[in-house]
C-alpha positions in Angstrom: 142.9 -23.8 -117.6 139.7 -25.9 -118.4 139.3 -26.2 -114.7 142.4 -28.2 -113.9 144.3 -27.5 -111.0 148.5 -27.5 -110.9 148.4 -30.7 -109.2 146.4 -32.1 -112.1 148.5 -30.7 -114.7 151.6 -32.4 -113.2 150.3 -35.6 -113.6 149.2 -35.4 -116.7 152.6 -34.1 -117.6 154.3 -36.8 -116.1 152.3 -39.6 -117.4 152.6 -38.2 -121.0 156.7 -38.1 -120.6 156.0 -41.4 -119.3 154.2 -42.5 -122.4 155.8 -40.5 -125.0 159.2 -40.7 -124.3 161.8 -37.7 -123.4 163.0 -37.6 -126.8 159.3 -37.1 -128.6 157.7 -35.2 -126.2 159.2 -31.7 -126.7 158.1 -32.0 -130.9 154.8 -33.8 -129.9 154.5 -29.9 -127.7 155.4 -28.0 -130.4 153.3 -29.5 -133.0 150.2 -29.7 -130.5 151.2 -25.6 -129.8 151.1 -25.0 -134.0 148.0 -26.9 -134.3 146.6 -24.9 -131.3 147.8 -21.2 -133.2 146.1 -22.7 -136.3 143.1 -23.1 -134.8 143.2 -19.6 -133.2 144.1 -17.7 -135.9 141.1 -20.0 -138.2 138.5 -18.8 -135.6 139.2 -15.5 -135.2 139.5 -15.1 -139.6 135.7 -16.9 -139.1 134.6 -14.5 -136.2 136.3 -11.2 -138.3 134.1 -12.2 -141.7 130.8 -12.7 -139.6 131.0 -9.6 -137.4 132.1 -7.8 -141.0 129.2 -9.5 -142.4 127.1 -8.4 -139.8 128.0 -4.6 -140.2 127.3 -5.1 -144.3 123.8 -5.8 -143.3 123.3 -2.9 -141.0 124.8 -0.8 -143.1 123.1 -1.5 -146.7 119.4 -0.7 -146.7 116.8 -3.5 -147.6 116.2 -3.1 -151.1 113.0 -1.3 -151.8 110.1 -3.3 -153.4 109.0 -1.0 -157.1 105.5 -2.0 -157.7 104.7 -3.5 -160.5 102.6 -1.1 -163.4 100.2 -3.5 -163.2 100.1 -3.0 -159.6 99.8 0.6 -159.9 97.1 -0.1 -162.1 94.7 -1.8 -160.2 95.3 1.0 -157.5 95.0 4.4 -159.6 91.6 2.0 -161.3 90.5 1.7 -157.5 91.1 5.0 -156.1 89.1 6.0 -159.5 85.9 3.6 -158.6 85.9 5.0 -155.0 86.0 8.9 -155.9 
């Protein structure tokens, strides 16, 4: 876990009952563990919508380009001059 050992993570325990207090600590957990699930849940909602958006993209085909009459034209006028 974010390349802590256990050691490391006792310390930082104790310090923060330490700092906190006994009585704050265990609603100071559960908010940090809500905030935590929020955070999850917001990035997987974000990584859903962009892998769906990337499938929309595959799947719809660039929209053709219709040329223009006066683009067709200056072609059937050239393939005229040249024959």
């Amino acid at each position: 876990m974010f390349g802590l050992g256990f050691q490391e993570i006792i310390i930082i325990l104790v310090v923060a009952l330490l700092i906190i207090g006994p009585r704050k600590l265990p609603d100071l957990a559960k908010s940090l563990g809500k905030a935590f699930r929020e955070f999850k849940h917001a990035t997987d909602d974000l990584k859903q919508n962009f892998d769906l958006d990337a499938l929309t993209r595959e799947e719809t085909p660039a929209p053709s380009k219709k040329p223009s009459p006066a683009d067709t034209e200056a072609q059937q006028t050239d393939h005229k001059e040249t024959a």
